[in-house]
C-alpha positions as CSV (number, residue, x, y, z in Angstrom):
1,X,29.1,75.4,160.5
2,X,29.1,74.8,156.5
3,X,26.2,73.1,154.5
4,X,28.7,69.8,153.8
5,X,29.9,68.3,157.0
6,X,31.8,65.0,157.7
7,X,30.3,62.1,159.1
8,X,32.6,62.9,162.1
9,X,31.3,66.4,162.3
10,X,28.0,65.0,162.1
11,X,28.2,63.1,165.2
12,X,29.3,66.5,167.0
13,X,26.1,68.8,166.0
14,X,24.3,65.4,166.8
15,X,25.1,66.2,170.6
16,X,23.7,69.3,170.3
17,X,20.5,69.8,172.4
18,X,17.3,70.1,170.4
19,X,19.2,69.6,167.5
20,X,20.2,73.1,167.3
21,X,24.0,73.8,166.8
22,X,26.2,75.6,169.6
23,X,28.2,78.6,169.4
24,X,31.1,77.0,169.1
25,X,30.3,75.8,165.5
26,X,29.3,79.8,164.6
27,X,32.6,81.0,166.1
28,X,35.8,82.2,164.0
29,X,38.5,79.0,164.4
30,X,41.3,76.9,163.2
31,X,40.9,74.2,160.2
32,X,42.1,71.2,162.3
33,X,39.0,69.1,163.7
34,X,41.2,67.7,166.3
35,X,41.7,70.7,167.9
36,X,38.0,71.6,167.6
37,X,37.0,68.3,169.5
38,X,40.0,69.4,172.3
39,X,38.5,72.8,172.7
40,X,35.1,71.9,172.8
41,X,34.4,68.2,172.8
42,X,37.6,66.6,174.9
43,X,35.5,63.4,176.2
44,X,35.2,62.1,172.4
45,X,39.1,62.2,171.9
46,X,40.1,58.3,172.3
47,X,43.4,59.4,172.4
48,X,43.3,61.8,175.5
49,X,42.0,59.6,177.8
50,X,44.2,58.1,180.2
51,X,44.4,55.2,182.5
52,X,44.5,55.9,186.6
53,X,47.4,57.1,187.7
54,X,49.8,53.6,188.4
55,X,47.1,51.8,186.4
56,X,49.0,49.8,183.2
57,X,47.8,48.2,180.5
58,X,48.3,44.5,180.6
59,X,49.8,43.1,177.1
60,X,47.7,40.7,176.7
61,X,43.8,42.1,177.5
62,X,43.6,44.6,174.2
63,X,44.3,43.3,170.3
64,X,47.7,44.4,169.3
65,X,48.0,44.8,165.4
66,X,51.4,43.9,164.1
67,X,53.5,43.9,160.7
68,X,53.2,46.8,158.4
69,X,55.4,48.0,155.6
70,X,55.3,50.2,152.8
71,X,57.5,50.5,149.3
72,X,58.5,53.0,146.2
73,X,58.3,51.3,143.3
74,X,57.6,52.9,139.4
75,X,54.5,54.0,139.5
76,X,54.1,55.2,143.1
77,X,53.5,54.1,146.8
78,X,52.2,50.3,148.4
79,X,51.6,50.0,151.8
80,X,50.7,46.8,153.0
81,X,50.1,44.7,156.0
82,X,49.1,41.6,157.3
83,X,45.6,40.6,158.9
84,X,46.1,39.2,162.5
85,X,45.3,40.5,165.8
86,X,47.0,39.1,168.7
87,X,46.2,39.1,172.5
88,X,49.4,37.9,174.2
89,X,49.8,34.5,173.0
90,X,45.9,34.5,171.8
91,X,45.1,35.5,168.1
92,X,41.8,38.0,168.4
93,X,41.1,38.3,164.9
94,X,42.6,36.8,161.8
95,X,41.1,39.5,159.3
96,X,42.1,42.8,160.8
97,X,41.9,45.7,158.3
98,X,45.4,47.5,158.9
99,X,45.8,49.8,155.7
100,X,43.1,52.5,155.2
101,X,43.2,55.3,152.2
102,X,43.2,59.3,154.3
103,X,42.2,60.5,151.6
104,X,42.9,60.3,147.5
105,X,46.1,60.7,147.6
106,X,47.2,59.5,151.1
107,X,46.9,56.1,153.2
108,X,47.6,54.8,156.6
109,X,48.1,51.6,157.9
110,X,48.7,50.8,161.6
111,X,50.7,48.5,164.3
112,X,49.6,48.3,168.1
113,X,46.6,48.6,169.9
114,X,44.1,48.4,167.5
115,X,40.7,50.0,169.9
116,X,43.0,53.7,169.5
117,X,44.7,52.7,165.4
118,X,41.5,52.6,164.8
119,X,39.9,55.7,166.5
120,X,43.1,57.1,165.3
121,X,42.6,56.6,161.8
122,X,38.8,57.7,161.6
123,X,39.9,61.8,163.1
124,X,42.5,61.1,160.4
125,X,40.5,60.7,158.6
126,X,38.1,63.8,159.2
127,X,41.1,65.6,160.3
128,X,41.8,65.8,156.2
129,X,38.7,66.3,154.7
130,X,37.7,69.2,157.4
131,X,41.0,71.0,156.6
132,X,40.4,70.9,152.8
133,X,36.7,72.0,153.4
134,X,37.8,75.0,155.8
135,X,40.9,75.9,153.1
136,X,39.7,75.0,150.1
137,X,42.7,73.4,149.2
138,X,44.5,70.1,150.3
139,X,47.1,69.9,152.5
140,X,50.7,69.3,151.6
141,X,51.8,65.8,152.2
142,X,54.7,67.0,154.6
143,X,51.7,69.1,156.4
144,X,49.9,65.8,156.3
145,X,52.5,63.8,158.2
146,X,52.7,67.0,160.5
147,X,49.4,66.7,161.4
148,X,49.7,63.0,161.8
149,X,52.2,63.4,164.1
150,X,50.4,65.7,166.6
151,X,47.9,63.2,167.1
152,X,49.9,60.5,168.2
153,X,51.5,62.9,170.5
154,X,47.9,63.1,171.9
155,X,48.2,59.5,172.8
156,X,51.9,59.6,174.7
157,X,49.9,59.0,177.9
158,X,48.3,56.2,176.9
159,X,51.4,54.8,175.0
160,X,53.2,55.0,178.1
161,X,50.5,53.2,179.8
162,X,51.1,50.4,177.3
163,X,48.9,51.7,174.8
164,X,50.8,52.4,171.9
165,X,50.0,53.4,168.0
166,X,52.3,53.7,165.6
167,X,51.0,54.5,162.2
168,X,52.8,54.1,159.1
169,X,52.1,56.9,156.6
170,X,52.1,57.3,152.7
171,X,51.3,59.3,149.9
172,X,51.9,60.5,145.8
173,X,53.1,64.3,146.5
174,X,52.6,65.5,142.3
175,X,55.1,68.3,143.2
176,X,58.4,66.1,144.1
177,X,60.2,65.4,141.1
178,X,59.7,62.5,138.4
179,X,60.5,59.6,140.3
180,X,60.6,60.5,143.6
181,X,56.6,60.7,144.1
182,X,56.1,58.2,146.4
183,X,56.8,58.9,149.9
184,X,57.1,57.2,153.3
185,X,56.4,58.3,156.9
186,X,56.7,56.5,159.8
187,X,56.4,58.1,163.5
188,X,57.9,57.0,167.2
189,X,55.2,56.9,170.3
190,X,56.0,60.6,170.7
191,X,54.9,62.0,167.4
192,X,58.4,62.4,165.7
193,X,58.3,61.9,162.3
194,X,61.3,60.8,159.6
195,X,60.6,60.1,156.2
196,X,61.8,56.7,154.8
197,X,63.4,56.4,151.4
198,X,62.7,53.5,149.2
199,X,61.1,51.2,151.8
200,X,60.1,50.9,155.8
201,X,57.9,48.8,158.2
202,X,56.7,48.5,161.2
203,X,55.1,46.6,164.3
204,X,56.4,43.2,165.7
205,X,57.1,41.4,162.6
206,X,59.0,44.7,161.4
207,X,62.6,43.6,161.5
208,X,62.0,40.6,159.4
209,X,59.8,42.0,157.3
210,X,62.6,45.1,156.6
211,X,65.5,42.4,156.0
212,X,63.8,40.8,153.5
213,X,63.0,44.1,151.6
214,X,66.4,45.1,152.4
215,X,67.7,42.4,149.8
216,X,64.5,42.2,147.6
217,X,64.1,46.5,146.7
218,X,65.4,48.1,144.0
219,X,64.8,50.9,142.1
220,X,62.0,51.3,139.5
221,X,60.4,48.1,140.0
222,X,56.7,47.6,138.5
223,X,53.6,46.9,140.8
224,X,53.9,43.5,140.5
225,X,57.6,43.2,141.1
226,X,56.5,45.6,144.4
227,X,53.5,43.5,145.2
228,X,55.5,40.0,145.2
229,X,58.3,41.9,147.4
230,X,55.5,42.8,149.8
231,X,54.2,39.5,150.1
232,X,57.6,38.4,150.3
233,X,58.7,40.9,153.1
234,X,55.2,39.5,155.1
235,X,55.8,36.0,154.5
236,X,59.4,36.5,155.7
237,X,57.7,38.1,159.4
238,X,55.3,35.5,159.5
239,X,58.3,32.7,159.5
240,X,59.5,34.4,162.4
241,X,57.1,36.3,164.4
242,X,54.1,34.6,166.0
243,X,52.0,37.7,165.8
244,X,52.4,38.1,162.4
245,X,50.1,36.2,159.8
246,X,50.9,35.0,156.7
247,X,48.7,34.2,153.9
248,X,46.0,31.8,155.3
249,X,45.1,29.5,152.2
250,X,42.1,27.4,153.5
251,X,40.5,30.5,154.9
252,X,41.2,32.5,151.9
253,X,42.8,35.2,154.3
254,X,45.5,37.6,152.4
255,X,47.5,40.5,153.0
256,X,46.1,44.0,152.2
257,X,48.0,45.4,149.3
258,X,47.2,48.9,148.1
259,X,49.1,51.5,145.9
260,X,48.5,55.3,145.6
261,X,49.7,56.7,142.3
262,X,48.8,60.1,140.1
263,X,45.7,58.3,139.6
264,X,45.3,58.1,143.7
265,X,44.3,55.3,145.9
266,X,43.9,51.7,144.7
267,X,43.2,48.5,146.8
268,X,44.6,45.7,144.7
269,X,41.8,43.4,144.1
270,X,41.6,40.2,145.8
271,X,41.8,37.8,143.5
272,X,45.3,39.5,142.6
273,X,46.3,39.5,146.1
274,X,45.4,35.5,146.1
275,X,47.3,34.9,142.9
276,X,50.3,36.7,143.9
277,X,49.9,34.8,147.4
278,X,49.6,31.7,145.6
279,X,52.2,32.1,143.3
280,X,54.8,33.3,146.5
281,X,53.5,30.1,148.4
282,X,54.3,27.8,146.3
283,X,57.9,29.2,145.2
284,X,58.6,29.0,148.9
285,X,58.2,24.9,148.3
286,X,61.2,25.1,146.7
287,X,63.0,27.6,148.8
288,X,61.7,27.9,151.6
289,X,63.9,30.8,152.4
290,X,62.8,32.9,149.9
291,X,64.0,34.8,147.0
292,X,67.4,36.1,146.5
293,X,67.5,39.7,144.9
294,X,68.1,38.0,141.3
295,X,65.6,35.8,141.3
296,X,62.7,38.0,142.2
C-alpha cells in the first residue's frame, strides 16, 4: 500500500482487522481501484449489486437527476446542469449537485438515479487519483472516458432493472491542437462512448435543452457568451420538461455552471451564476421564447 492513500482507499485498509493491512494491498496489481474493490472488496461496489431476479425498480421510489449539457467555447469546456430531483411526479430535492470536477483537468456531471451517479462519481473519482498515484502520470483524457465507460458497464444490471446512469464527461486535453481543447463525452447504459463536437446533453430535459444549443452555439464564443447559452439551453428544458428546474428566483436556486480550461477546473461563482440568471430571466419577459442566434 503507499504512504499517500485516497480517502476511498482509506475506507478499504479501514476494514482491515486490527487495523493491520491484508495481503492484498502488499501484492503486485493493476492501477485501476475499481478493479481492486472487484477482486477483493465486491460488496462495496454500488454498481454491482443487483436487484432479485424479476424484481424492477419502480420510477417513481428513487430520485432521478435530469438535464445536463456541456459546451466548447474559446477558452475551453462548461458543463452544466440543473438542480432538481424528481420522484415520478414528486420533486425530492431542488438543489441537487449534478456537475462534479474528476480531477483538475476533468469533470462529470450526471442524469438518472442519483443513489448510483453519485456512488459513481466518488470511484471516479478515486478511480483517477489512484491511477496517477500507481503511474506517476495522469491518464489521457481518451483513457479517462475509457475508464468511465467500464464503470457504467458495471451498472448494465441495474440499468436494466431501471436503474440507469448516464454520465456526461469533459475535459482540456493540452495535447489536441489550438482550439480544439475542449472535449465532450457522453456514454449509453452500456458503457459505449462517442465524443461530441461543439456541444451535447443529456437526461429528460436533453432534447430541449440540445435544440436550443443547436441554434444558440457557435464557434469561439467567450465564457460569458457560453455561460448565457447554457442558461439558455436549461431554461429552454425547464419550459418543457417537468423534471427539469429552471432558475428558482425566491429561493436563490441556480444552475451549476463550471468551465475547465489550461488553468483547470473552475466553478463559476454564484453570484455570476445569479446575474447571468437574472439577466436571462428577465430577457425572457420580452421573449419568452428565447434568443435567436443573432441576438445572443
Amino acid at each position: 500500500m503507499h504512504a499517500h492513500t485516497t480517502e476511498g482507499e482509506c475506507d478499504v485498509a479501514r476494514n482491515e482487522i486490527g487495523g493491520r493491512l491484508g495481503e492484498e494491498f502488499l501484492s503486485p496489481g493493476s492501477s485501476s481501484f475499481t478493479e481492486f474493490l472487484t477482486a477483493h472488496r465486491p460488496d462495496m461496489l454500488s454498481t454491482r449489486r443487483i436487484l432479485p431476479e424479476g424484481a424492477r425498480a419502480a420510477p417513481d421510489q428513487f430520485p432521478h437527476g435530469t438535464t445536463v449539457l456541456a459546451l466548447t467555447y474559446r477558452d475551453g469546456v462548461m458543463i452544466a446542469g440543473d438542480r432538481r430531483a424528481t420522484m415520478g411526479n414528486l420533486i425530492a430535492q431542488r438543489d441537487l449537485e449534478k456537475v462534479h470536477p474528476a480531477d483538475d483537468y476533468t469533470a462529470v456531471a450526471f442524469a438518472g438515479t442519483v443513489g448510483l451517479a453519485v456512488d459513481m462519481v466518488k470511484l471516479y473519482q478515486v478511480e483517477l487519483t489512484h491511477f496517477e498515484k500507481i503511474e506517476g502520470i495522469p491518464m489521457t483524457l481518451n483513457a479517462k472516458a475509457t475508464r468511465l465507460a467500464g464503470m457504467i458497464r458495471q451498472n448494465l444490471g441495474q440499468a436494466m432493472q431501471g436503474l440507469a446512469v448516464v454520465p456526461l464527461l469533459v475535459g482540456y486535453d493540452d495535447k489536441a491542437p489550438d482550439g480544439e481543447n475542449g472535449r465532450i463525452f457522453s456514454f449509453d447504459v452500456t458503457g459505449g462512448p462517442y465524443e461530441k463536437p461543439g456541444f451535447h446533453a443529456e437526461g429528460s430535459g436533453s432534447p430541449y435543452a440540445r435544440g436550443a444549443l443547436k441554434k444558440l452555439f457557435r464557434e469561439g464564443m467567450s465564457r460569458r457568451e457560453a455561460a448565457l447559452a447554457a442558461l439558455q439551453a436549461l431554461y429552454d428544458a425547464a419550459d418543457d420538461d417537468s423534471a427539469t428546474g429552471g432558475p428558482d428566483i425566491s429561493r436563490r436556486i441556480f444552475p451549476i455552471v463550471s468551465v475547465i480550461t489550461e488553468e483547470g477546473f473552475e466553478r463559476l461563482p454564484e453570484s455570476e451564476t445569479e446575474e447571468l440568471s437574472r439577466e436571462m430571466v428577465e430577457q425572457r419577459r420580452s421573449r419568452p421564447d428565447g434568443p435567436t442566434a443573432a441576438a445572443l
